[in-house]
N, C-alpha and C positions, 0 to 999 in steps of 0.2 A: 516627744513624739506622741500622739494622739493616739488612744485604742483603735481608732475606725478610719485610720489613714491607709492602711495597706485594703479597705475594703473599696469594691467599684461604685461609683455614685447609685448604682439599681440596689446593689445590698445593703451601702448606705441608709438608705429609701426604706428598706424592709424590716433593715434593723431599728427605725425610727417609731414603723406604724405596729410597733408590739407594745401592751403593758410590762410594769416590770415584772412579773411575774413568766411576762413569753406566752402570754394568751396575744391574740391576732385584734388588733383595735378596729374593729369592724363601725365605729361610730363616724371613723372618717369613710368608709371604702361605699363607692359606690355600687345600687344592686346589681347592676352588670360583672362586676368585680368577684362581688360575696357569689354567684350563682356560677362562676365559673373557677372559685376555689373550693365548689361543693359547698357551702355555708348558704344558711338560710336567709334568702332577702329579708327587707324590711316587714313585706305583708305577711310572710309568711314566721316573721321572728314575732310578730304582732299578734297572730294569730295564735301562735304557740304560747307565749304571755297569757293569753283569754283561757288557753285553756287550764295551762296549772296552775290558776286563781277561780279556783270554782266559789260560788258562793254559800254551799252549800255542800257536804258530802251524802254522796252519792254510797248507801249501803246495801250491802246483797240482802236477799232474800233470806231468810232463814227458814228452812224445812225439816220436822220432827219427824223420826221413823223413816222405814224404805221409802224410795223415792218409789210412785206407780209405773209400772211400764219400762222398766230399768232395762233394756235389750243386752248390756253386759254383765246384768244377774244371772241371767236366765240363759247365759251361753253354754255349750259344752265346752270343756275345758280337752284340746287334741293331747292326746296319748293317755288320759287319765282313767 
């Protein structure tokens, strides 16, 4: 008897378009599909790609001593 014989041809189906791992194989699913299982379309899986492949790193500022103008230095502190 077959593991996926008691399963209905739709779960069949569902159980087919996973890795084996049981991530969701969105290579077949169409964006209609990915946008209404909450999953990001293709433009949008594309876009996301572009972004965490910077070519460059992007580093903060660095500032020595008080910052000027700090409005939460200079606050009173209530009940103190």
């Amino acid at each position: 008897m077959s593991a996926h014989s008691w399963l209905s041809p739709a779960q069949q189906a569902a159980a087919a378009a996973r890795h084996r791992e049981g991530r969701l194989d969105t290579s077949r699913m169409s964006n209609r599909l990915r946008r209404a299982l909450g999953l990001m379309d293709r433009q949008q899986a594309a876009e996301h790609e572009r972004l965490t492949v910077l070519p460059h790193a992007r580093l903060a500022e660095r500032v020595r001593g008080p910052v000027p103008d700090d409005i939460w230095a200079a606050a009173e502190v209530p009940g103190a």
